[in-house]
N, C-alpha and C positions, 0 to 999 in steps of 0.2 A: 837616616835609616831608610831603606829601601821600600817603597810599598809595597802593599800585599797583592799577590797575583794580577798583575801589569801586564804581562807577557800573554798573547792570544795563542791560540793552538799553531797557529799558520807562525807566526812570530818564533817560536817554539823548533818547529819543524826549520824554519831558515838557518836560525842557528846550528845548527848538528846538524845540516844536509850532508849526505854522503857518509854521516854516521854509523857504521852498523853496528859496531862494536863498541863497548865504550874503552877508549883510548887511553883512559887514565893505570890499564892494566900496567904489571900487576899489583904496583903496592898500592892503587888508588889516589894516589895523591893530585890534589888537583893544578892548575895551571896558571892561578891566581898568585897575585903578592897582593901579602898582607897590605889592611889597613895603614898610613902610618900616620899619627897624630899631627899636625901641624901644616900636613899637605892637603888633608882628608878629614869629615867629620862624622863620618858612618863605619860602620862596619863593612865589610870586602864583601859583594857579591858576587852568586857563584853560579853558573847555568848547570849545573850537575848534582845528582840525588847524594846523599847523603854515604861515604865510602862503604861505610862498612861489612852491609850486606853482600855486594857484590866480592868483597875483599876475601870476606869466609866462603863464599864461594869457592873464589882462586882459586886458596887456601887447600878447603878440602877434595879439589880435583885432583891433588898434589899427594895430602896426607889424609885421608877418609878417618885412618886410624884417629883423630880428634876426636870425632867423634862416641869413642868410648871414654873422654874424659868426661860426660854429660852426666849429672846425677846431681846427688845433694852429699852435704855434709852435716850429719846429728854433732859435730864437735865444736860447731856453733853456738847450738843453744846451751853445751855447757859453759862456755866464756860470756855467754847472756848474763846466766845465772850468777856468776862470779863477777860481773862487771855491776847489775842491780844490786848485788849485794853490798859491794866495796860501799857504794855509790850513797845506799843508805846506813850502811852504818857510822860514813863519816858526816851525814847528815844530822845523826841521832850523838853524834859526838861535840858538833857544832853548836847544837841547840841547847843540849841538856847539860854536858859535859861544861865543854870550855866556851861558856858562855862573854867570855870575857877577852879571848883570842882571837880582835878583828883581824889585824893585820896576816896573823898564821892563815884566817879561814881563808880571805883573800888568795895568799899568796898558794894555799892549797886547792883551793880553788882553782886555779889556772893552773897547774901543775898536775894535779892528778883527775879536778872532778875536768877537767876541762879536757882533758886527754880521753878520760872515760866518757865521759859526753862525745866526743867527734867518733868513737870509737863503735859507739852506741846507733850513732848516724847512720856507719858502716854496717852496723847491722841491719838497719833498716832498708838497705840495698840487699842486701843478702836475700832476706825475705820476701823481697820485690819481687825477685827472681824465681822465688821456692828453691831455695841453695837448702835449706837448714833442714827443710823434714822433707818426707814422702807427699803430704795432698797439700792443697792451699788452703785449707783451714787452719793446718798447722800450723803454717808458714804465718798466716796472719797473727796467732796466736803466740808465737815468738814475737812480732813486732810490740802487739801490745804488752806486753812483760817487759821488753826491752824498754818501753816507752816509761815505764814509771818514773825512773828517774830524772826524766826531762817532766817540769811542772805543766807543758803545754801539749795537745793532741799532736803528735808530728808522724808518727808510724803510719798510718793509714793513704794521707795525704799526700806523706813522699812515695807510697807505692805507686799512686794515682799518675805525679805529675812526671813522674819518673820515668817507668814506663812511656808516657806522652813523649818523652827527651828520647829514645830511643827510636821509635817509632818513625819522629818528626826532627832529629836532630840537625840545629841551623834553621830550620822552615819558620819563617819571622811570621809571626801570630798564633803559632802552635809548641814551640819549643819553648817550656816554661824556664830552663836553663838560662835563658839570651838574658842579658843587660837590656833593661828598660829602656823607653827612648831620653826619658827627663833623667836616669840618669847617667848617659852617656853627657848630653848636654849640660850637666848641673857639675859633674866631676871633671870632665875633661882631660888635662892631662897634667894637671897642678898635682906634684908631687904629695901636698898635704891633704889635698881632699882626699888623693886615692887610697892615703895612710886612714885615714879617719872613714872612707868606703870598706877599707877593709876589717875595719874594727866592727861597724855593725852586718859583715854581709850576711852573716846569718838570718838578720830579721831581713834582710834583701830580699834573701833566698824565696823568704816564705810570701813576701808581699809580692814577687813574682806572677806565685801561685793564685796570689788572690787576685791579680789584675785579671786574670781569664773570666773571673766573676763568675763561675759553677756553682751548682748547688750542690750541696754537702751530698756525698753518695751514702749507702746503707753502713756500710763500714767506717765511715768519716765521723758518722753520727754517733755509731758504737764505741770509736774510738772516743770522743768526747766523752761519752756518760763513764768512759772504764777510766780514761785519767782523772775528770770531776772525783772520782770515787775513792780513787790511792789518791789524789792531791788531801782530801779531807782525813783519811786515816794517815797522812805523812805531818799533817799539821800539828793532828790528836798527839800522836807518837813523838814525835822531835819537833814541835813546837815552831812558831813562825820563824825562829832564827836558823832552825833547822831548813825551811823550806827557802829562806833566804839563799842559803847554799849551794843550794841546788839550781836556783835561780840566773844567783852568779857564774854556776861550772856551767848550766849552756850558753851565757852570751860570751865569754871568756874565750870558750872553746871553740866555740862557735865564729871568733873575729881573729883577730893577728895573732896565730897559734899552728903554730906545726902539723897540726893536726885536722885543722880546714884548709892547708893549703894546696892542696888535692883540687880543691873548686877553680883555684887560678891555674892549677898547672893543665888540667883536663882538657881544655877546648878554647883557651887563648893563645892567638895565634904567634907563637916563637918564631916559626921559621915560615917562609913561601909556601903554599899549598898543603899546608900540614895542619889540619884542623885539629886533630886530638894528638896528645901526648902521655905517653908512662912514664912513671917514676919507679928506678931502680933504686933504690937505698932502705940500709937500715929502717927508717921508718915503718918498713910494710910488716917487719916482724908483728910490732904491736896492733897495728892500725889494719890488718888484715887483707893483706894484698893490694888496698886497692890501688897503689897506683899502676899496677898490671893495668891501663884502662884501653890501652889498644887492643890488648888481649879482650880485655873484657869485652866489649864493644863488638868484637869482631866474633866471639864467642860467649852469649850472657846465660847460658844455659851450662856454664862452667865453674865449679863452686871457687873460694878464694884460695882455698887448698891448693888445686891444680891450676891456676892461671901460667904459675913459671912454667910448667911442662908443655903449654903451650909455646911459648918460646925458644923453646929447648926443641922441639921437635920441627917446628917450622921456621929456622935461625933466617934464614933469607928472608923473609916478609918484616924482621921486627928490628935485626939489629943495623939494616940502612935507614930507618927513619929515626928523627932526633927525639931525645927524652933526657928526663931530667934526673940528678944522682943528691941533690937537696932540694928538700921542703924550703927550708929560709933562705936558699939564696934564690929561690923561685918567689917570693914574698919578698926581699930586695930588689933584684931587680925588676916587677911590677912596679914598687912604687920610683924608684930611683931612674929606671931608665926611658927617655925621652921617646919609647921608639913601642913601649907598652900600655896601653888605657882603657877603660872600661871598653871602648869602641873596637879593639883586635880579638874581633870576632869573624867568622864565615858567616854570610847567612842565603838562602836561596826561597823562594817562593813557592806554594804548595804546586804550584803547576807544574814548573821545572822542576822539582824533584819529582812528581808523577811522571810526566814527560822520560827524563832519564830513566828513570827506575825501569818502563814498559820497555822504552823502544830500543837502550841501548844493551844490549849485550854484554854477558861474559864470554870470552872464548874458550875455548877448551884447550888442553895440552897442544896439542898437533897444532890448533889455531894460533896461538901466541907466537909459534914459530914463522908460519907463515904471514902476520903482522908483523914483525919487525921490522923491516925495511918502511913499512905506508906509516907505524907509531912514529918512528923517528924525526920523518916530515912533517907530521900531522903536532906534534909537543914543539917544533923549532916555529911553524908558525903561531901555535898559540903562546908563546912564551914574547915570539914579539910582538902579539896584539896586546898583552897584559904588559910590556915595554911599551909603547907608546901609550899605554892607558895610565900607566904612573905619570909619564912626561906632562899629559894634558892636566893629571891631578897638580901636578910643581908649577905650570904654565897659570893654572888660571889662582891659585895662592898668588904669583904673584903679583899678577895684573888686579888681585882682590885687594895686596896690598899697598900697591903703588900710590 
């Protein structure tokens, strides 16, 4: 893994001399090839800030009209409502009911609490945002409702580090998203670890969070004393094998499940320069847009309702970059194919991303025109400095293995 802010102001400035613009217009993509397990044992770094801001930029110099898709949607919290409810009454069915129905709870478990858990997750992004109501009390207050049927404080927390991923996305020490360093090194590229990483990444997710070592903010706090509160009247009500249930739909849902695998497909690197990716399929019906995530990303003030009409209106920015049309075959080939592992990640340092973000430029309409000719030369030679930087990564494998 790359260390943290290595690169000096002057250091900084050498790289992008002659920069004015940044070059990666207009779909942002950068000039990098991916990580690749075997040649390499880090993650890909990147001397450029993070796409997305500058992308919606682009974007909106193009179609301003996006901007009226910006608001919330109240039709969130009624699928809240409908999702805490399912959620416990098959919990009050499990404990009191068919007490005696392990294997069903199980297998309903992963099937429905488990779908409704990851689904629930979704919501907690929603609310991140302020999608679901008008002020951010409300918003908060969706998340904890939503929370109840996971037994552990999670709403609060995911707003926290969430937002940080936005913010700081890729920036290694800030972006609570990234793969740890012990466990890039501990998983590798061993097809059965990354089966058995993928089953608990849920509790990954969260131990991420706690590597930053913060203290609980006002909200984190609240969120703990409100789910302590509904875990005790879930206990009263359906009983320990009731809360069993519930226990199982978030780790179920939470690991090798259709419906977490939105976390692999988001920001592990498929293709060269292509840091984040959507998912077009069936899935998003129930699971609520999210794999719109370029959309998202490039527009988070966009509720899950409208994400497709973002793409519908700016067709040139979304349908050249690659994206994925299954959850499970994005969850197959992670663990199957020799060329994906915890390590195919982008990452950059908090300098270089300040660095880009200040000094490099978007251009404007007129401007893009009149760059084309200096991008074309200026992407041919960064494409063969990142060509010769693969070479020296295969070069020194094999001199490491000789």
């Amino acid at each position: 893994m790359p260390p943290r802010d290595t690169r000096s102001s002057e250091e900084l400035r050498a790289v992008h001399e002659g920069e004015q613009y940044d070059m990666r217009f207009p779909s942002y993509l950068g000039f990098w090839k991916r990580s690749v397990p075997g040649y390499e044992e880090a993650p890909r770094f990147d001397m450029y800030d993070e796409p997305h801001k500058k992308r919606k930029q682009q974007i909106l110099n193009d179609y301003p009209e996006i901007e009226e898709l910006y608001g919330y949607d109240t039709n969130t919290i009624w699928i809240t409502a409908i999702s805490v409810a399912v959620q416990m009454g098959l919990a009050y069915v499990f404990g009191r009911v068919l007490t005696d129905w392990h294997w069903t709870m199980l297998f309903v478990a992963y099937t429905i609490g488990g779908s409704i858990s990851t689904q629930i997750g979704i919501i907690f992004h929603e609310f991140t945002h302020n999608l679901c109501a008008a002020t951010t009390l409300q918003n908060r207050w969706v998340g904890n409702i939503a929370n109840i049927p996971l037994p552990v404080p999670l709403a609060q927390s995911f707003r926290r580090y969430h937002l940080e991923h936005h913010t700081y996305q890729g920036v290694y020490g800030y972006d609570p998203d990234l793969p740890l360093e012990w466990e890039i090194r501990l998983i590798g590229n061993d097809p059965v670890k990354k089966f058995f990483w993928l089953i608990i990444y849920g509790v990954m997710y969260i131990g991420r969070g706690l590597a930053q070592q913060k203290q609980l903010s006002r909200w984190e706090l609240y969120n703990w004393a409100w789910t302590i509160a509904c875990d005790a009247v879930i206990v009263k009500v359906c009983g320990w094998r009731g809360m069993l249930y519930l226990v199982a739909s978030v780790l179920l849902g939470f690991g090798l499940h259709p419906g977490a695998a939105h976390f692999i497909q988001e920001h592990y690197t498929f293709r060269d320069g292509q840091e984040t990716y959507s998912y077009y399929g069936s899935g998003n019906y129930f699971w609520l847009n999210i794999g719109y995530h370029n959309e998202h990303h490039d527009f988070p003030l966009v509720p899950w309702t409208k994400l497709p009409d973002i793409r519908r209106i700016a067709p040139e920015y979304y349908d050249n970059l690659a994206y994925h049309t299954s959850w499970c075959a994005v969850l197959y080939m992670f663990v199957t194919s020799s060329l994906l592992a915890p390590q195919s990640r982008v990452v950059r340092t908090l300098d270089a991303h300040r660095y880009a973000r200040k000094n490099l430029k978007v251009p404007t309409k007129e401007e893009v025109q009149k760059l084309s000719a200096e991008k074309a030369a200026f992407v041919a030679k960064m494409k063969k400095a990142a060509d010769m930087s693969m070479e020296k990564a295969k070069a020194r494998k094999i001199v490491k293995s000789a």
